[in-house]
C-alpha positions in Angstrom: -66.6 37.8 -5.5 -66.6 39.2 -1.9 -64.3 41.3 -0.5 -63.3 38.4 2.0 -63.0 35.6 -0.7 -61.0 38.4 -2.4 -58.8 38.6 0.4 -58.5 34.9 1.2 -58.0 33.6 -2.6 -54.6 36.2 -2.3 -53.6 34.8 1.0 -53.1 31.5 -0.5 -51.4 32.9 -3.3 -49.2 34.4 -1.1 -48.5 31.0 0.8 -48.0 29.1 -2.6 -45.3 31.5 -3.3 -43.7 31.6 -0.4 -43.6 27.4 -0.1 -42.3 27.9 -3.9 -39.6 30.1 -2.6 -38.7 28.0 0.8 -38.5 24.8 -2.0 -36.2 27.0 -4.4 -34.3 27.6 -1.6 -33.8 24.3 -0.1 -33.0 22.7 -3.3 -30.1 25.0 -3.9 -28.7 24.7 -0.4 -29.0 20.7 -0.4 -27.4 20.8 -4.1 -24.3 23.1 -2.3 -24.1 20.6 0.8 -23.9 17.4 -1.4 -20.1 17.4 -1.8 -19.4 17.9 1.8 -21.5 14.5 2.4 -20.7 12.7 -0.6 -18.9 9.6 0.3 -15.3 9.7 0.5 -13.0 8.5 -2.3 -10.2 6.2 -1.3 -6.6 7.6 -2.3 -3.5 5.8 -3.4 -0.3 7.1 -1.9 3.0 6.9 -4.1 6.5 7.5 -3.1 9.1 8.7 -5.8 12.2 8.1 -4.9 14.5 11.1 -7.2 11.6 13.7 -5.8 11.5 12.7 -2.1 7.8 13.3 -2.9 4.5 11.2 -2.3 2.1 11.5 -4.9 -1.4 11.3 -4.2 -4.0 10.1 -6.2 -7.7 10.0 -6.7 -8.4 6.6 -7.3 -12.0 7.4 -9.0 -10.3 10.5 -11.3 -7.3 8.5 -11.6 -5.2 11.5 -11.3 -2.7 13.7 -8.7 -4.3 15.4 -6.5 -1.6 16.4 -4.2 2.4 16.1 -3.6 3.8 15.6 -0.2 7.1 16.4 0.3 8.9 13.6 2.2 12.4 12.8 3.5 15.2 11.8 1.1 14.3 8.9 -1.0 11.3 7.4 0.2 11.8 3.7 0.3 8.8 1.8 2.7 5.6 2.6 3.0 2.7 1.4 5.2 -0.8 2.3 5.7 -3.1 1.8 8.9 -6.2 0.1 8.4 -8.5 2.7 8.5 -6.4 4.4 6.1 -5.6 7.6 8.1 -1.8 7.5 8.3 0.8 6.6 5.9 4.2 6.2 7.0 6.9 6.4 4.7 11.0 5.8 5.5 13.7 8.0 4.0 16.6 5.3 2.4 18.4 8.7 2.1 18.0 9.8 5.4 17.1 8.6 9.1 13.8 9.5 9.1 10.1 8.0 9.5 7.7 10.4 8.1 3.9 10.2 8.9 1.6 11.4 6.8 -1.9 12.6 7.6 -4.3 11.5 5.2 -6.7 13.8 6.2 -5.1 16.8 5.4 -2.1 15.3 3.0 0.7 16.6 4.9 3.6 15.4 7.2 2.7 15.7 10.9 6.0 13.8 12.8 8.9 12.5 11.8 10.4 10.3 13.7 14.6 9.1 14.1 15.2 5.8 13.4 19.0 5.3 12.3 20.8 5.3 9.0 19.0 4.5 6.0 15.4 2.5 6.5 14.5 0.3 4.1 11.1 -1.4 4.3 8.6 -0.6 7.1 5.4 -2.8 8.1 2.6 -2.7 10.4 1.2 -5.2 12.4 -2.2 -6.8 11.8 -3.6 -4.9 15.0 -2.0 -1.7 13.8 0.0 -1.2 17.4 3.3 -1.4 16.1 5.2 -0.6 12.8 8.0 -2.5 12.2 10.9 -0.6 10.1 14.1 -2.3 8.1 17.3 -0.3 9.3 19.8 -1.2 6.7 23.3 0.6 7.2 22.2 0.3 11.4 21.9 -3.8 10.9 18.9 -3.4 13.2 14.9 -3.5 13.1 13.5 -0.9 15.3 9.5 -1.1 16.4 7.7 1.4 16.8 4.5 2.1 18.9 1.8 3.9 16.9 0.2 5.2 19.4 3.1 7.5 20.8 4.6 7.5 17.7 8.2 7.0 19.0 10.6 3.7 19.1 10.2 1.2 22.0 12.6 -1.6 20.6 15.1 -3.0 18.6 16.5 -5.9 17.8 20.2 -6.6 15.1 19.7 -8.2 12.3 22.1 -7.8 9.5 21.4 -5.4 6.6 17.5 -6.1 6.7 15.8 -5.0 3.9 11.9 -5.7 3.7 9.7 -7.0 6.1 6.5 -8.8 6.6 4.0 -9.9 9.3 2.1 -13.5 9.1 -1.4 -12.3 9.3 -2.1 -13.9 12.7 0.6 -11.4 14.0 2.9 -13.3 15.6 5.9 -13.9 13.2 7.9 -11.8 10.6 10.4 -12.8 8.1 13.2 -10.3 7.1 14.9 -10.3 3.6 18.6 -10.0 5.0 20.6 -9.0 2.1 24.5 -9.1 4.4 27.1 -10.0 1.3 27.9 -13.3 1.6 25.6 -14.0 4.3 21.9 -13.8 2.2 19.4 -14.7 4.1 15.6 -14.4 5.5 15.4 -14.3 9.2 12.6 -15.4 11.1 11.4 -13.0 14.3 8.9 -14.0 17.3 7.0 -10.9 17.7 6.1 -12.0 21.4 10.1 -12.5 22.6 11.3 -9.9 19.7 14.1 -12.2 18.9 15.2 -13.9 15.6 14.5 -17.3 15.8 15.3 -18.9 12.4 17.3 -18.1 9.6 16.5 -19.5 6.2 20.5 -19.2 4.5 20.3 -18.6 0.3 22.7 -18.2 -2.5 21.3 -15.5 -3.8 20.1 -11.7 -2.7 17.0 -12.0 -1.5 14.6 -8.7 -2.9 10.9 -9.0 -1.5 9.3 -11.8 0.5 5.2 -11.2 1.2 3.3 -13.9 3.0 -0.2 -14.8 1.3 -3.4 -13.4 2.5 -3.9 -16.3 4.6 -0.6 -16.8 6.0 -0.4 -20.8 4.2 2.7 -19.8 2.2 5.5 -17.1 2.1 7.0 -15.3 -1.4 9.7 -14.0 -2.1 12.1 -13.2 -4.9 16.1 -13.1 -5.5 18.4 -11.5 -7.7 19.2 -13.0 -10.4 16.8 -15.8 -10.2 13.8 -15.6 -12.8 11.3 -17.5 -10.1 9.4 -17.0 -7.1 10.1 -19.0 -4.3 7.4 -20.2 -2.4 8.5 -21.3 1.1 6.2 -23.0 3.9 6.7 -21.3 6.6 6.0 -23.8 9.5 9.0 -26.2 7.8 10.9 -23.2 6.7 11.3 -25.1 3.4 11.5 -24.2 0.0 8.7 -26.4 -1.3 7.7 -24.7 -5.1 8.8 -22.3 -7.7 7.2 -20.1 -9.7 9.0 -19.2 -13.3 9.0 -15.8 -14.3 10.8 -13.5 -16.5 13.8 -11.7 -16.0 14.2 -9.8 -12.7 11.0 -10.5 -10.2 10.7 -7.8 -7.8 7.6 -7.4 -5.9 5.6 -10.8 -5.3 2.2 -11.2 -2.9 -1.2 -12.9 -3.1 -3.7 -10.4 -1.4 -6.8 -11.1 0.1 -9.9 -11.0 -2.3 -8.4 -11.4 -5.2 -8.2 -14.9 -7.0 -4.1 -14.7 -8.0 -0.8 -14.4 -7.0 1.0 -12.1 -8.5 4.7 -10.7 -9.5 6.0 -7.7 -10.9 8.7 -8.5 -13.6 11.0 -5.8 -13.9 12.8 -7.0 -17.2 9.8 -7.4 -19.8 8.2 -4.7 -17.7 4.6 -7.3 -16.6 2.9 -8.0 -13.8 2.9 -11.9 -13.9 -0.6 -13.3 -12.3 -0.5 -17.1 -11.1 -2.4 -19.4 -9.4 -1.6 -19.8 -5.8 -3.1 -24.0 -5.6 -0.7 -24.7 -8.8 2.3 -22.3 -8.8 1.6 -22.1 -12.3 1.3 -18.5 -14.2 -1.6 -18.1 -15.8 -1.2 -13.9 -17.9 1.4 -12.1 -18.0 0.0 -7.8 -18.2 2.1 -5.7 -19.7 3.1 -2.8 -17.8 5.4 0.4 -17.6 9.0 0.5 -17.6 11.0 -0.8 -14.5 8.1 -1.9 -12.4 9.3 -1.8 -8.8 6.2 -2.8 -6.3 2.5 -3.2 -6.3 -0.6 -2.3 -4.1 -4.3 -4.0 -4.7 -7.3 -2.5 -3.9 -9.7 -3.4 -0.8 -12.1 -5.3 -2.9 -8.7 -7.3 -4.6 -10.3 -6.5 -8.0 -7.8 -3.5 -9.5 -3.7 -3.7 -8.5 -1.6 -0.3 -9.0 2.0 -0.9 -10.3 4.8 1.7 -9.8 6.8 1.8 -13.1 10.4 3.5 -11.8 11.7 3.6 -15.6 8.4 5.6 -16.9 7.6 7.7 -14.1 4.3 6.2 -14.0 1.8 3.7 -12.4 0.1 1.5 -14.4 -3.6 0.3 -13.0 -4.5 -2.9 -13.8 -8.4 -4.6 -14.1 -7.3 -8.4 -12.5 -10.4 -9.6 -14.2 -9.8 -8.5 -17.7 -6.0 -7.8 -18.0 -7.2 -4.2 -19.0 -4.8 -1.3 -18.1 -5.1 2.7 -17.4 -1.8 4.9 -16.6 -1.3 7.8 -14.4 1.7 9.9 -14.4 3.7 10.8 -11.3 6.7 11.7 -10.0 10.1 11.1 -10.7 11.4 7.3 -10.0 8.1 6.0 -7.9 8.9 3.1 -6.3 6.4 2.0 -3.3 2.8 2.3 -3.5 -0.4 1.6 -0.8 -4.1 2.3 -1.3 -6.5 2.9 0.8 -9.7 0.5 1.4 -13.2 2.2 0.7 -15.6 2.6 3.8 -17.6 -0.8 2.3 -14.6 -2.5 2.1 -13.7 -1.9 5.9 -16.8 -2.6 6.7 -17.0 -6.2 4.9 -13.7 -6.8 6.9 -11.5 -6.4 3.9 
């Protein structure tokens, strides 16, 4: 062999080991970058009432991965759309906090009189509405500013929700003797109607599609299902002892209740009013969040210190411990899910 071809057949070696190299190289720094640009995970946001913490958990993992610290005895909670902020109200205290879901911390908190109760946002995510119990008022808040701009009395109000066209909300108005859900115009902030009841009126959720309003009493082992243009009572649902939470969420194919005395989360069929499986849960269930694609709900269980997740399809059930007395829960929706609309 010549001294050229000598020279040229260990250039290319050369070349094939530094491609080898450059390949070696850029396999281990794509392997490094793949958990910066893997897709992100959506989070579930707990509030537990004894810790005056919100857990936060991996909803993939299904575990904790962070404790916020929170204002005493954290009551509402509500969650934008895109699932950045979480706003949770201290029944303890007068505060709003807002959480970050970015970071996982508080970045404002916000006065809004003695003891809130439940908070809401608005379909368009421009105002939160929040419950002001021992104030007899409902204050509204602008999300963009992040600071009151109304308020309006309503006695002893409770929990709150928006029809999803945004233009009504009914308030659970638990004054002694005077039990009650009050209807407000969202245009003329005003109460407009008041729906008088026997009993103390707990939650009240309107469905997905804004056809029918739920809600629950105490001491009455039903859900009433009122239409709201009439403002009549016009089904019940039976249930076990001591319905809580109720709500019929977008995607999914049920109703459903959480049943604090047997410890289930009753599923029923919104066209019938009939129940149709009855899961069994934790201890004490409080309240109940469904995931973007309505396929998995997340029950707190107050009496266990735990949240039971529950496959809709199967009746299948995982737990996840928390904190001390969780109450409220929301989830985040997955990118896909925001994306469909969800």
């Amino acid at each position: 062999m010549s001294r050229h071809n000598i020279q040229t057949f260990a250039g290319f070696r050369w070349v094939d080991t530094f491609i080898g190299v450059g390949v070696l190289v850029f396999a281990a720094f794509t392997q490094m970058m793949q958990p910066a640009f893997a897709a992100p995970v959506a989070k579930a946001y707990v509030a537990n009432f004894k810790d005056n913490t919100v857990s936060v958990i991996d909803t993939d993992a299904r575990k904790v991965i962070a404790t916020v610290p929170v204002s005493a005895g954290p009551h509402g909670m509500a969650i934008t759309q895109d699932g950045r902020t979480v706003y949770v109200s201290g029944d303890g205290s007068s505060s709003l906090d807002v959480i970050d879901t970015a970071s996982d911390k508080v970045v404002k908190t916000i006065h809004v009189g003695k003891a809130p109760n439940g908070v809401v946002l608005t379909p368009d995510n421009r105002l939160l509405l929040v419950a002001v119990y021992d104030d007899n008022r409902v204050v509204f808040i602008d999300t963009t500013t992040q600071t009151v701009v109304a308020a309006i009395p309503v006695p002893k109000p409770h929990t709150i929700a928006i029809s999803p066209d945004g233009k009504s909300a009914y308030v659970t108005v638990q004054e002694p003797g005077h039990f009650a859900l009050a209807l407000i115009d969202l245009d003329t902030r005003s109460v407009v109607r008041t729906v008088a009841l026997e009993k103390t009126p707990r939650d009240g959720e309107f469905s997905y599609d804004g056809r029918r309003f739920y809600f629950t009493q105490a001491g009455v082992s039903s859900v009433q299902v009122l239409d709201p243009a009439s403002g009549k009572i016009v089904a019940q649902i039976p249930t076990g002892v001591s319905p809580h939470f109720v709500g019929y969420p977008a995607g999914s194919a049920f109703g459903m209740v959480v049943v604090q005395g047997p410890g289930e989360l009753s599923l029923f069929d919104p066209a019938t009013n009939k129940p149709t499986r009855n899961v069994t849960v934790g201890k004490q269930p409080h309240w109940a969040a469904t995931s973007g694609d309505g396929k998995t709900t997340y029950v707190t269980d107050e009496g266990s210190n735990d949240v039971t997740v529950v496959d809709l399809a199967t009746g299948g059930t995982a737990r996840i411990a928390v904190g001390n007395a969780p109450r409220k829960v929301v989830i985040q929706k997955t990118a896909a899910t925001m994306r469909q609309g969800g």
